[in-house]
C-alpha positions in Angstrom: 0.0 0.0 0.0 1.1 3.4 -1.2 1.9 5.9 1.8 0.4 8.6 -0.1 -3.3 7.9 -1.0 -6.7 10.0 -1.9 -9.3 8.8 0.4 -12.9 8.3 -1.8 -15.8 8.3 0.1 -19.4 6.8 -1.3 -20.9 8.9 -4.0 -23.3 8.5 -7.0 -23.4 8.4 -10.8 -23.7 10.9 -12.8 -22.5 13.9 -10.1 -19.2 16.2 -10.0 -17.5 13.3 -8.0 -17.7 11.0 -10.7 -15.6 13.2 -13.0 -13.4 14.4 -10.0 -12.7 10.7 -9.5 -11.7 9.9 -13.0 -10.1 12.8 -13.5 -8.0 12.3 -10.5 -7.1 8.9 -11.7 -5.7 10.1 -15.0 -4.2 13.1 -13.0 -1.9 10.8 -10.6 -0.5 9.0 -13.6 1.2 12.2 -14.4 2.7 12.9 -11.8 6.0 11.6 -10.3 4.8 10.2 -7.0 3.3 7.0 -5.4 -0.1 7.8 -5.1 -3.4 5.5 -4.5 -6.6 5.4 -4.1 -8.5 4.3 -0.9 -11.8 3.5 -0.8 -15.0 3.9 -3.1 -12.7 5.2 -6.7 -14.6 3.6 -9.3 -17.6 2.2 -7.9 -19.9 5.3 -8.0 -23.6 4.3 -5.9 -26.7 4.1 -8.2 -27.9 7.6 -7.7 -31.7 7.1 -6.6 -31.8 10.3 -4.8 -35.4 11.9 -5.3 -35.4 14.4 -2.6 -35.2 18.4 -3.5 -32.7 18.9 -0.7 -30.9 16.3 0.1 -27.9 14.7 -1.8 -27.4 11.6 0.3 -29.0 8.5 1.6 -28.3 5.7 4.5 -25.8 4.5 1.7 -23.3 7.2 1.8 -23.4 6.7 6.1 -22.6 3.1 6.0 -19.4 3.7 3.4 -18.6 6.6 5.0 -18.0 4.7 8.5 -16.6 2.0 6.9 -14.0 4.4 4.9 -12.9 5.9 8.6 -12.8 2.8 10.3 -11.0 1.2 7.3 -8.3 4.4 7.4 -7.7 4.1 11.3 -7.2 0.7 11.0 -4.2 1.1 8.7 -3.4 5.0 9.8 0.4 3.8 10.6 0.3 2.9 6.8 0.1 6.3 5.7 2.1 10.0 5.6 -0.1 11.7 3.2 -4.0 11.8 2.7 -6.0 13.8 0.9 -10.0 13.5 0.6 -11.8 13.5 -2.0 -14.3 16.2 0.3 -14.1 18.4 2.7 -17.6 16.9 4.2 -15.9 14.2 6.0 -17.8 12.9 9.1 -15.6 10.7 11.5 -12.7 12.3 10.3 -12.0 14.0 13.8 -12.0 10.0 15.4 -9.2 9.5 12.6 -7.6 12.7 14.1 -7.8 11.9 17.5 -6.6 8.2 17.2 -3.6 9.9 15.8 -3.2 12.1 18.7 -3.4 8.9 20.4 -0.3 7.6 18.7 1.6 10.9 19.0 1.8 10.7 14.5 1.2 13.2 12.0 0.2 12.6 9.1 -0.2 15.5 6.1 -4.1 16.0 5.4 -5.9 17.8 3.0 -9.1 18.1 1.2 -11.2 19.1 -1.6 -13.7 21.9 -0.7 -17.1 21.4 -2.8 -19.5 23.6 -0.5 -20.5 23.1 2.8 -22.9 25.5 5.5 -20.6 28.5 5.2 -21.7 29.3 1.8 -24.6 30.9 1.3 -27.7 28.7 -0.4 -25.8 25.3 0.2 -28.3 22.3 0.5 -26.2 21.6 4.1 -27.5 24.3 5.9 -28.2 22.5 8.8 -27.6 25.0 11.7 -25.4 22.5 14.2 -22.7 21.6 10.8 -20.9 24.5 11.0 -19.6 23.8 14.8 -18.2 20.3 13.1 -16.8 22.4 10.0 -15.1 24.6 12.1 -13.2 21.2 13.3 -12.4 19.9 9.9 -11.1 23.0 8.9 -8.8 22.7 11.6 -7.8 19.3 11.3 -6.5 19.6 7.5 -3.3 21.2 6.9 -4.3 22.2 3.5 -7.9 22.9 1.8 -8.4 23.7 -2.1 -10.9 25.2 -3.8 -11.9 26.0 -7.1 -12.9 29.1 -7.3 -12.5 32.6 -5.6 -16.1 32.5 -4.7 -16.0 29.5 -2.5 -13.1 31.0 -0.8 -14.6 34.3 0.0 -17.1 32.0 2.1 -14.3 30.2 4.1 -14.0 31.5 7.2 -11.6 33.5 7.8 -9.5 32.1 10.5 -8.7 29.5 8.2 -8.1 31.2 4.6 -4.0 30.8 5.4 -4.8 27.0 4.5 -7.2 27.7 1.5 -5.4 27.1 -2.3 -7.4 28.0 -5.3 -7.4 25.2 -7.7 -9.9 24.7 -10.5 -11.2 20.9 -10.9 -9.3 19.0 -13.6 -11.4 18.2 -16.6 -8.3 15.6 -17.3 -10.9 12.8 -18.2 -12.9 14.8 -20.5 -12.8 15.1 -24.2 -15.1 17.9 -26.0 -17.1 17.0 -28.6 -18.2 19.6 -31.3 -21.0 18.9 -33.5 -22.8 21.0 -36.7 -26.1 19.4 -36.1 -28.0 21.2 -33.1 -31.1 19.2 -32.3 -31.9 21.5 -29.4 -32.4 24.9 -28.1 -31.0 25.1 -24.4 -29.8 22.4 -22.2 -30.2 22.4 -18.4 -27.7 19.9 -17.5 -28.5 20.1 -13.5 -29.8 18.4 -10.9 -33.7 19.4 -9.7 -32.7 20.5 -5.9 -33.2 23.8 -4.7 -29.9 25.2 -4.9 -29.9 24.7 -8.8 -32.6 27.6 -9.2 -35.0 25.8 -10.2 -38.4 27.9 -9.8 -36.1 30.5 -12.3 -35.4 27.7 -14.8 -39.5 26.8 -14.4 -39.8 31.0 -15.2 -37.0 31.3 -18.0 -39.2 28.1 -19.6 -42.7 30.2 -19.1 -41.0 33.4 -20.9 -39.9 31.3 -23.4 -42.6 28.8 -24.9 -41.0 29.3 -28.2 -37.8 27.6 -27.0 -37.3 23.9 -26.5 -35.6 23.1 -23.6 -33.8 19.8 -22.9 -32.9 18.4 -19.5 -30.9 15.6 -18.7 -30.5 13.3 -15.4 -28.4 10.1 -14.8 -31.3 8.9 -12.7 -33.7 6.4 -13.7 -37.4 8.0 -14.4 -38.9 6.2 -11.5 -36.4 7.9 -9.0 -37.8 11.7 -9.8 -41.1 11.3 -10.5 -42.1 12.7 -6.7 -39.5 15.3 -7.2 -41.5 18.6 -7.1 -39.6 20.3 -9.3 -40.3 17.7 -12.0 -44.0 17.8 -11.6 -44.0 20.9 -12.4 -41.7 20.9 -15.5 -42.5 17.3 -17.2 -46.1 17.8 -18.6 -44.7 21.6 -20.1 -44.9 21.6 -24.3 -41.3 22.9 -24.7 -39.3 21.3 -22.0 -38.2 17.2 -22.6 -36.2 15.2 -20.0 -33.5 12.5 -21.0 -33.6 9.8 -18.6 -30.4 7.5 -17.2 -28.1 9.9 -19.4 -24.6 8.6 -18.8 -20.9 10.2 -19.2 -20.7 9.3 -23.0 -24.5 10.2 -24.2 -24.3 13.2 -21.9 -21.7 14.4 -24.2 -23.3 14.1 -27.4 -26.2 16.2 -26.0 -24.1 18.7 -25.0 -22.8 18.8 -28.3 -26.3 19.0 -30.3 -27.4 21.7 -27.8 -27.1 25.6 -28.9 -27.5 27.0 -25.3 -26.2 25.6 -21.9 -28.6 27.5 -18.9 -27.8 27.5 -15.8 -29.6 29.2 -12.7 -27.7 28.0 -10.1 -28.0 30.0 -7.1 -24.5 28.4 -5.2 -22.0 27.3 -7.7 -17.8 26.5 -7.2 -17.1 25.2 -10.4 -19.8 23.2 -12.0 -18.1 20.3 -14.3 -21.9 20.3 -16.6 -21.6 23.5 -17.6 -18.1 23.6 -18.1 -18.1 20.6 -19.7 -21.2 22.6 -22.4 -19.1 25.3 -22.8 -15.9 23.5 -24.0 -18.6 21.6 -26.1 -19.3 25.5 -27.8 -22.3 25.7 -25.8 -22.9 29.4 -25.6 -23.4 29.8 -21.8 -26.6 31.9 -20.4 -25.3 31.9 -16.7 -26.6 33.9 -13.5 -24.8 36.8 -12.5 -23.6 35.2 -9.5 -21.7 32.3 -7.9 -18.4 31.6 -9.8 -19.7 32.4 -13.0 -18.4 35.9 -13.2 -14.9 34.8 -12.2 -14.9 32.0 -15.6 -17.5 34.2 -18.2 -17.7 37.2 -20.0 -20.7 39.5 -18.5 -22.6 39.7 -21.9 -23.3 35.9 -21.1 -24.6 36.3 -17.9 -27.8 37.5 -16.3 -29.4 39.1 -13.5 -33.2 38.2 -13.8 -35.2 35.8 -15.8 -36.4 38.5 -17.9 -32.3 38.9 -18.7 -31.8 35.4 -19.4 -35.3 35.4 -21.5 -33.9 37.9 -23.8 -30.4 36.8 -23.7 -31.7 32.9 -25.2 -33.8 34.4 -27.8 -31.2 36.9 -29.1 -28.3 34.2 -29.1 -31.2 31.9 -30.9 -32.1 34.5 -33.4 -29.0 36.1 -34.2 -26.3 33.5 -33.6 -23.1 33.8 -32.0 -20.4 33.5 -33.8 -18.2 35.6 -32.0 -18.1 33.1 -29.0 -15.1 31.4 -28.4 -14.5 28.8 -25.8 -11.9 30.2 -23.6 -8.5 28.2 -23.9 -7.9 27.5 -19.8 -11.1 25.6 -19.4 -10.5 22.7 -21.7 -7.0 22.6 -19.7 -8.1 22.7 -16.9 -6.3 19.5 -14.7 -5.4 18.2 -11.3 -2.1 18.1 -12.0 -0.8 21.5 -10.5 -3.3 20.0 -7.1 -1.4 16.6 -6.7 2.0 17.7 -7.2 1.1 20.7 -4.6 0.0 18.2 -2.4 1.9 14.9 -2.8 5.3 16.5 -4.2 
């Protein structure tokens, strides 16, 4: 066993950690280091999640206990770890056996949200007490964006490295036919914005609007926000969409939307845009920090008339910008593990 690894807790297809993961994988090769996995790489959870606002299920507890037990059990093993995500319950028993055995060990972890940042689904008023305590207990924290760590608090920024998320596993595809108008490639929770994507689709009856999901149909059909979208004329969901057909839909799509309300990075729309999606983004989140304004928007009357213009006129002077194709975890490991 490796002394340097990247601890993987449970997650599900079709989400940011499935690209992370591979990306990561392709990543490590390049660098010149012993590093391996530990845990869950590879074997992403069927993602049944239906709830608006919640992203996990009993699944994610039970592999999440069994990834902490697993790491204190061969904690002598190690001299570098770094986690997959900064929401990392039990990781302050790992800590503490440690103390224990009077060993450091170099942690780190990768910062996707968390109850800090405003309009996070973890909101839960008692987290931030046990963030506070992870925070603490890693010696470095990256994030991808300036955005996320404006939200870190600030006793901690010292530890806080901005590093975008590697699209290392990701090829763009470019295609000439374009079957649809705009492509909503997000999840239907709260923190997406979706009562403005169900407004920007009310503007705009004229406009087809595709939405994709790696779930199976049966998992969303209580989901709220489907109810109210699936029986609309001009809006059509793609079920069990996986990394490849997700691809070619970005591809055949003129328009990627997104109304997300807290956003780091976002691998779907970055992923659209590298696809020569032209992006209609909120004014808000990261997207100012990665987009030009002209593409972004500050109601859903902005976003109505920023579709139909791109839709009517073209846009033929949008350019995907060089870094995010290049974007990779390579400068992150080597930070880390070197």
């Amino acid at each position: 066993m490796s002394k340097n690894i990247i601890a993987v807790s449970p997650y599900y297809k079709g989400t940011s950690f499935e690209d992370i993961v591979s990306s990561l994988s392709i990543a490590k090769e390049k660098i010149n280091c012993d590093v391996e996995f530990y845990g869950f790489a590879g074997n992403p959870l069927e993602n049944t999640i239906s709830s608006e606002d919640a992203l996990d299920d009993s699944r994610f507890i039970d592999g999440q206990w069994k990834l902490i037990r697993n790491i204190i059990k061969q904690r002598n093993c190690f001299e570098k770890i770094l986690f997959l995500d900064f929401f990392n319950p039990g990781v302050d028993l790992f800590r503490y056996a440690l103390e224990q055995d009077g060993k450091k060990i170099k942690m780190g972890s990768l910062i996707h949200g968390g109850s800090f940042v405003a309009d996070d689904l973890h909101d839960y008023s008692w987290l931030k007490y046990f963030e506070s305590g992870w925070f603490d207990v890693n010696d470095i924290l990256y994030v991808p964006s300036h955005y996320l760590k404006n939200y870190c608090p600030k006793e901690f920024k010292k530890k806080i490295r901005i590093k975008p998320w590697g699209l290392d596993s990701f090829t763009p595809k470019k295609s000439t036919e374009k079957k649809w108008d705009v492509i909503f490639p997000h999840r239907l929770q709260k923190d997406k914005g979706i009562d403005r994507l169900i407004e920007i689709s009310q503007i705009c009856t004229d406009v087809e609007f595709l939405i994709t999901t790696p779930q199976k149909k049966e998992f969303i059909l209580n989901n709220s926000y489907y109810k109210k979208l699936c029986n609309a004329k001009n809006v059509t969901f793609f079920y069990e969409v996986d990394n490849e057909s997700f691809i070619d839909y970005l591809s055949r799509s003129r328009i990627v939307l997104s109304c997300a309300s807290q956003e780091a990075f976002g691998y779907s729309i970055m992923k659209a845009v590298a696809c020569e999606c032209v992006p209609v983004f909120p004014n808000q989140a990261c997207y100012p920090e990665f987009f030009d304004k002209k593409y972004l928007y500050n109601t859903s009357e902005e976003a109505s008339i920023l579709i139909r213009r791109i839709l009517g006129e073209g846009e033929s002077n949008f350019r995907v910008k060089k870094e995010i194709p290049r974007f990779s975890f390579v400068p992150l490991l080597k930070d880390f593990f070197e």
